[in-house]
C-alpha positions as CSV (number, residue, x, y, z in Angstrom):
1,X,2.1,-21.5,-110.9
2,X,0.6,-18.5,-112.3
3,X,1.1,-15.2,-112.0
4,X,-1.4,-12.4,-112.8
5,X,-0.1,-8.6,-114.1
6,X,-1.7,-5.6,-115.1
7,X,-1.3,-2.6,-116.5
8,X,-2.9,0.4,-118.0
9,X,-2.3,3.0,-121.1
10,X,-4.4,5.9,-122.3
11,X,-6.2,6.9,-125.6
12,X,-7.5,10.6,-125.6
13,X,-10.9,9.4,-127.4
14,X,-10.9,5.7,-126.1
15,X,-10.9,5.8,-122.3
16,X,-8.2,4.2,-120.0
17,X,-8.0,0.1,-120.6
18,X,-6.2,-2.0,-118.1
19,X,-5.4,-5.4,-119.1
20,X,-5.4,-8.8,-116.4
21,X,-3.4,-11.7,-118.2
22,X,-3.6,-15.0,-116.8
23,X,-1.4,-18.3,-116.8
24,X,-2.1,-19.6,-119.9
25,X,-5.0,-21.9,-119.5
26,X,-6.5,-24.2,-122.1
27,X,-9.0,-23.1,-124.6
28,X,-13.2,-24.8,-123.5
29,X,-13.7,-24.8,-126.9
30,X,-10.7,-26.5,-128.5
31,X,-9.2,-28.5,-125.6
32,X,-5.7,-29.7,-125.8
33,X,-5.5,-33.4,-127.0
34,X,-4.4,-35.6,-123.6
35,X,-0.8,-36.4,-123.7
36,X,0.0,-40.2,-124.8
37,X,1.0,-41.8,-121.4
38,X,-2.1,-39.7,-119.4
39,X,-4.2,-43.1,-118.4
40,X,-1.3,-45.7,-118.9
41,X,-0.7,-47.8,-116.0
42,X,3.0,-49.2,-114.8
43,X,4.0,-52.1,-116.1
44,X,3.7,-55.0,-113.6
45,X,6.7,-57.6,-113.9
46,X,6.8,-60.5,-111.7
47,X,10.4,-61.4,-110.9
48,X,11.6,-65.0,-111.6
49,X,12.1,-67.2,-108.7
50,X,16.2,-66.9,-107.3
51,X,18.0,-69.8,-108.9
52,X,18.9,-73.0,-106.8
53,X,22.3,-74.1,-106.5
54,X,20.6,-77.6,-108.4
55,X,19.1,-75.2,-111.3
56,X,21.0,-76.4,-114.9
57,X,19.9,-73.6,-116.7
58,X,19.0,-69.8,-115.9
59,X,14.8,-69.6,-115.7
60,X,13.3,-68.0,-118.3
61,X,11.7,-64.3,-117.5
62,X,8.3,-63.9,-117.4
63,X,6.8,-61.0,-119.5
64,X,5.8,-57.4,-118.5
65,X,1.9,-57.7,-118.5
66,X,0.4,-53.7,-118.7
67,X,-2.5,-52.7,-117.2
68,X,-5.1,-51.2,-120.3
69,X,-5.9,-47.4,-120.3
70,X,-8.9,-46.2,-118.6
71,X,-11.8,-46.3,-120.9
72,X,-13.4,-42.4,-121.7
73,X,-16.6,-41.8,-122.7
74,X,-17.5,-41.7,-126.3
75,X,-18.1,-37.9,-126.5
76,X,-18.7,-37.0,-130.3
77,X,-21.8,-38.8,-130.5
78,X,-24.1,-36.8,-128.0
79,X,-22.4,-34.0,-130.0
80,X,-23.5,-35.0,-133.1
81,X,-26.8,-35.9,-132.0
82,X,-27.4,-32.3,-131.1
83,X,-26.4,-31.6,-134.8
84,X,-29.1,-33.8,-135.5
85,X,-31.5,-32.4,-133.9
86,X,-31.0,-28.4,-136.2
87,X,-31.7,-30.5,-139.1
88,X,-35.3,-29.6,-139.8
89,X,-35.1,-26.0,-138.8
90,X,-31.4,-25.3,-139.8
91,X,-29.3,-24.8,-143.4
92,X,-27.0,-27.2,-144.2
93,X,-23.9,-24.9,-143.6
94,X,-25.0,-24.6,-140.0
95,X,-25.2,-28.0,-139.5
96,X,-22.1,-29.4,-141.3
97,X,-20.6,-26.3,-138.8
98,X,-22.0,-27.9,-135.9
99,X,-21.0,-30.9,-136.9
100,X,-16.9,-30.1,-137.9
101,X,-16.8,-28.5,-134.3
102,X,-18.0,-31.8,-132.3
103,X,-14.1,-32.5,-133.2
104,X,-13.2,-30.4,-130.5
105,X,-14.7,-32.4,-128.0
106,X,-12.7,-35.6,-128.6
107,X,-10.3,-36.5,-127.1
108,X,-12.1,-34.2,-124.0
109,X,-9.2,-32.0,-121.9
110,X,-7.2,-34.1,-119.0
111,X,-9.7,-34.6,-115.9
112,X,-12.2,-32.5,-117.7
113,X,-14.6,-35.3,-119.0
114,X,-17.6,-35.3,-116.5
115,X,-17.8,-31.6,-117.5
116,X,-17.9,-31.9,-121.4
117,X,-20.0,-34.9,-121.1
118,X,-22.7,-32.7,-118.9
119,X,-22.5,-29.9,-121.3
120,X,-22.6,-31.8,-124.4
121,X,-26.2,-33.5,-123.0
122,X,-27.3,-29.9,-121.6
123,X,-27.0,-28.9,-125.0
124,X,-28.4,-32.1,-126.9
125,X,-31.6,-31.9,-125.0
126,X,-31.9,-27.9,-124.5
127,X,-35.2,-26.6,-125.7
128,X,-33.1,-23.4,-126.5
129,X,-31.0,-24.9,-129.2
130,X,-30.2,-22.8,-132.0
131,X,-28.8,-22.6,-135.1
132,X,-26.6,-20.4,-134.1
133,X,-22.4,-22.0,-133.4
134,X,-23.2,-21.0,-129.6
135,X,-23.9,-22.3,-126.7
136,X,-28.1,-22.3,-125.3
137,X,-28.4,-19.8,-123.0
138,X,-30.1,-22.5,-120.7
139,X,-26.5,-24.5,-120.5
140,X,-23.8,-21.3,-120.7
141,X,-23.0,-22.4,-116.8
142,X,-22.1,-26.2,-117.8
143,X,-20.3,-25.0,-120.8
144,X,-18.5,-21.9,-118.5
145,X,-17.6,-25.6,-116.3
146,X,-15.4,-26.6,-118.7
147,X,-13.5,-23.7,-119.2
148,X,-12.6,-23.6,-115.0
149,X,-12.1,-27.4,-115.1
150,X,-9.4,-26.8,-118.1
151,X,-7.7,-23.8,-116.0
152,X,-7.1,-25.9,-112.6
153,X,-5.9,-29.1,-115.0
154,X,-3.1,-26.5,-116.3
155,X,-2.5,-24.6,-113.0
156,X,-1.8,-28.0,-111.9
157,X,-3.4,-27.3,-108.3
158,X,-2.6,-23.1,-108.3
159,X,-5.0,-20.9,-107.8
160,X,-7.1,-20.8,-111.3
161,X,-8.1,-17.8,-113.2
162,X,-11.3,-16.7,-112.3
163,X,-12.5,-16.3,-115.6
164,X,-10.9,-19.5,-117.0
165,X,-9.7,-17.4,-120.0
166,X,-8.2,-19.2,-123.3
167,X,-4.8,-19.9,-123.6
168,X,-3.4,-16.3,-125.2
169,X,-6.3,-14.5,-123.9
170,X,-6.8,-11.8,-121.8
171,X,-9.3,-9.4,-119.9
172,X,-9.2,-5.4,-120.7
173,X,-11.4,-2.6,-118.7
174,X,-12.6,0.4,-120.6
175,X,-12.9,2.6,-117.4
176,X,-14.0,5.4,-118.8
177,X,-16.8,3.6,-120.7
178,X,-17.3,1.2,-117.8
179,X,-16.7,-2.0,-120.1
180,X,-14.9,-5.2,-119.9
181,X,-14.1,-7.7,-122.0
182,X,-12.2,-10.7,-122.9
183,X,-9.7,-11.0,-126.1
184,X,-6.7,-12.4,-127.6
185,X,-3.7,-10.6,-126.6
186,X,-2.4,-8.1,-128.7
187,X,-5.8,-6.2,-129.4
188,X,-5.1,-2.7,-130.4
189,X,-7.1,0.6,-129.9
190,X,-8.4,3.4,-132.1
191,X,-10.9,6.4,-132.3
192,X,-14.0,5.0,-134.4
193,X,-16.2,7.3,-136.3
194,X,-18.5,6.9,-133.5
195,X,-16.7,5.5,-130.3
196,X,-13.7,3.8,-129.6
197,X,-13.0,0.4,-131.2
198,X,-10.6,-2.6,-130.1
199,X,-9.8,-5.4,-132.7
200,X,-7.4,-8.0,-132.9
201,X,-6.6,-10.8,-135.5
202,X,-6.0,-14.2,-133.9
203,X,-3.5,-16.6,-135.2
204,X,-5.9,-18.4,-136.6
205,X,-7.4,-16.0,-138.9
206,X,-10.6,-14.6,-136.3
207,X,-10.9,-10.9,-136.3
208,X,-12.5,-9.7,-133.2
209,X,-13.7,-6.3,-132.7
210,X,-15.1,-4.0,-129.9
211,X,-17.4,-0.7,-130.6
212,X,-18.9,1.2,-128.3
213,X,-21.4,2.8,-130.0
214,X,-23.9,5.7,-128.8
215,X,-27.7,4.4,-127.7
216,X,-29.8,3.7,-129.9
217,X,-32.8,6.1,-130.6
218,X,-35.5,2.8,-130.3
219,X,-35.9,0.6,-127.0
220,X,-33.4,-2.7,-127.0
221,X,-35.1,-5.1,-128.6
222,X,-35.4,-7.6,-131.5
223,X,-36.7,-5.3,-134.0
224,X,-34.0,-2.1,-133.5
225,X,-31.4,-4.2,-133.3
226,X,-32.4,-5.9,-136.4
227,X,-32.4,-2.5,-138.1
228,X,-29.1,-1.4,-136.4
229,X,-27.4,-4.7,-138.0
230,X,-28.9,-3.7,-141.6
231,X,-27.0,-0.1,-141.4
232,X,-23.5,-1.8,-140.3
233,X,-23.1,-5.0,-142.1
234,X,-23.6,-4.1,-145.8
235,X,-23.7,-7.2,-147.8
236,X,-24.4,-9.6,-145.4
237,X,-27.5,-7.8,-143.5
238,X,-29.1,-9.8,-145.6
239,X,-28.2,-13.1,-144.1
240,X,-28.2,-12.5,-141.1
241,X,-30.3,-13.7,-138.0
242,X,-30.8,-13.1,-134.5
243,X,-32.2,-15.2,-131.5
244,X,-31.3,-15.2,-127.9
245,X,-33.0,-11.9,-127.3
246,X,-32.7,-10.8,-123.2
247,X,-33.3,-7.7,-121.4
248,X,-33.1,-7.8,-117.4
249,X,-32.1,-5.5,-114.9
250,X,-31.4,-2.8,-117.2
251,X,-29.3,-4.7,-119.9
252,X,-30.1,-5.7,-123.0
253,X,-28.4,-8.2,-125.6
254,X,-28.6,-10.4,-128.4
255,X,-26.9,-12.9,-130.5
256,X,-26.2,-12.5,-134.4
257,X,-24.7,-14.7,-136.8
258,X,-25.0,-14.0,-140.8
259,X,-23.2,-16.2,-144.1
260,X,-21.6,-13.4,-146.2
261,X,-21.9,-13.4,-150.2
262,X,-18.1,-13.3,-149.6
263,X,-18.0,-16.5,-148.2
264,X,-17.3,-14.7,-144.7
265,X,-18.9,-15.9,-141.4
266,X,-20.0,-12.9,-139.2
267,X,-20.9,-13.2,-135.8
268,X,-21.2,-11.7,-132.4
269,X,-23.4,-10.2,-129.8
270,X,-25.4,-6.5,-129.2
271,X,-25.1,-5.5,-125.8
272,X,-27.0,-2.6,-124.3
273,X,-27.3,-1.0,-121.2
274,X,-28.4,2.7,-120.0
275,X,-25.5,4.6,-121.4
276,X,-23.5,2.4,-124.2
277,X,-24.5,-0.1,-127.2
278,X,-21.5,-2.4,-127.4
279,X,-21.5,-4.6,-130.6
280,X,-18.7,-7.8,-130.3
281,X,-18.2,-9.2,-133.7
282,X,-16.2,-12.4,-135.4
283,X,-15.5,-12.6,-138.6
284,X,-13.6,-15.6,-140.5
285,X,-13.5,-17.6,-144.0
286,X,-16.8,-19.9,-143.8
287,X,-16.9,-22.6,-141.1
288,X,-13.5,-21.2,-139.5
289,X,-14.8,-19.2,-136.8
290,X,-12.5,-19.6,-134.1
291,X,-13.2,-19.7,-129.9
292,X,-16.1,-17.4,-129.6
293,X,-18.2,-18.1,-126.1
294,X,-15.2,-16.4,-123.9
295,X,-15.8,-13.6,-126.0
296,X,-19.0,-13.3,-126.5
297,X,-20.4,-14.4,-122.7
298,X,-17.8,-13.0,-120.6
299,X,-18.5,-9.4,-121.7
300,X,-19.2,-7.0,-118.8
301,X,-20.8,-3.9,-117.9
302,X,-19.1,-2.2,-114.9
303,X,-18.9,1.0,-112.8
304,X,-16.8,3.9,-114.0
């Protein structure tokens, strides 16, 4: 069973963050492949008949016959069909992308398959498909499933983590800036030129990052994000695009996802509310991008 800790630590420019870690449980995006005896049956043996006193010889023993696993449903193919579907509108990097990552999905996590399957046909059929390597807005709460179906497999009936957080992953709370969001462990803190920044290097080469930035001048929206994007990301402003814009109940945000001349994926999301603009950015080699929705959909504004 799980056990939740938390604890806090001070920066004099970056606010007090307090960190939440849960037990541990299985990435959404890159489930855990099922163990080799998870659907395998007992063997059923008859036994032989006693011998009679009359019997000449011993009788011969009849054979274990084993019940066959428990068919899953073929998941990778209502993944790649949704590939399919970005081909006219889509490059070919974003596709093969698409593509490489429907490998996640198969085998499906332990007692998990109902969710993938309804997630993997949200997003096949979504009207809001993008090119973009994220999830349409219009099925985050089937892909969100997952991740809680993959935390109670591994609490193995505990209490799960609300969030359903990655394996090695963990909430922090900027109080100060009234902020939350979700990371790889290990994430350190420093004074940015313009607010304080958070950034960690997962194992797997993903550096994530955390600014909280100061308004912009410009309403939230398509265009002044676009230009803020040009001013920060050098090189690869030119590459990039944005789509998912929303603005409700005060809060603003955006996707972004740009192919670097360095052969560098950068991606993330803009957040916005009345007193912070909070950009979340990934960055990898090409095609490596690691788990991103946790991080980019589980972002927070909170009270001070």
């Amino acid at each position: 069973m799980s056990r939740a800790c938390s604890f806090g630590f001070g920066f004099a420019a970056l606010g007090v963050w307090a960190a939440a870690c849960a037990g541990a449980p299985p990435s959404a995006e890159a489930p855990p492949a099922p163990s080799a005896s998870a659907n395998a049956l007992p063997a059923v043996t008859s036994e032989p008949a006693a011998p009679s006193s009359a019997a000449a010889a011993p009788a011969s023993a009849t054979p274990s016959v084993q019940a066959p696993p428990a068919s899953t449903p073929a998941l990778k193919p209502i993944c790649l069909a949704k590939c399919d579907k970005l081909v006219p509108k889509c490059s070919t990097p974003q596709v093969e992308t698409c593509r490489v990552n429907c490998s996640k999905y198969e085998p499906p996590p332990d007692g998990c398959v109902e969710q993938v399957q309804a997630a993997l046909e949200c997003a096949r059929d979504a009207s809001d498909l993008t090119c973009a390597n994220v999830a349409p807005e219009s099925c985050h709460r089937k892909f969100r499933a997952i991740a809680k179906c993959t935390a109670c497999e591994a609490a193995q009936g505990a209490e799960a983590t609300p969030a359903g957080l990655p394996e090695g992953w963990e909430r922090l709370s900027d109080v100060a800036n009234g902020i939350s969001a979700v990371l790889p462990k290990g994430s350190v803190g420093k004074a940015g030129p313009e607010g304080p920044v958070r950034s960690v290097t997962a194992p797997d080469g993903t550096l994530y990052t955390v600014s909280v930035l100061p308004l912009l001048k410009d309403k939230p929206s398509e265009k002044s994000f676009l230009h803020f994007l040009f001013k920060v990301m050098g090189r690869c402003s030119d590459k990039v695009k944005l789509d998912g814009f929303i603005e409700k109940a005060g809060q603003a945000s955006m996707h972004y996802t740009a192919h670097c001349p360095d052969k560098t994926d950068w991606s993330g999301m803009l957040y916005s509310n009345s007193e912070h603009l909070v950009l979340l950015s990934a960055q990898a080699p090409l095609g490596k991008t690691g788990v991103t929705e946790p991080f980019f959909y589980q972002f927070e504004f909170g009270k001070h």
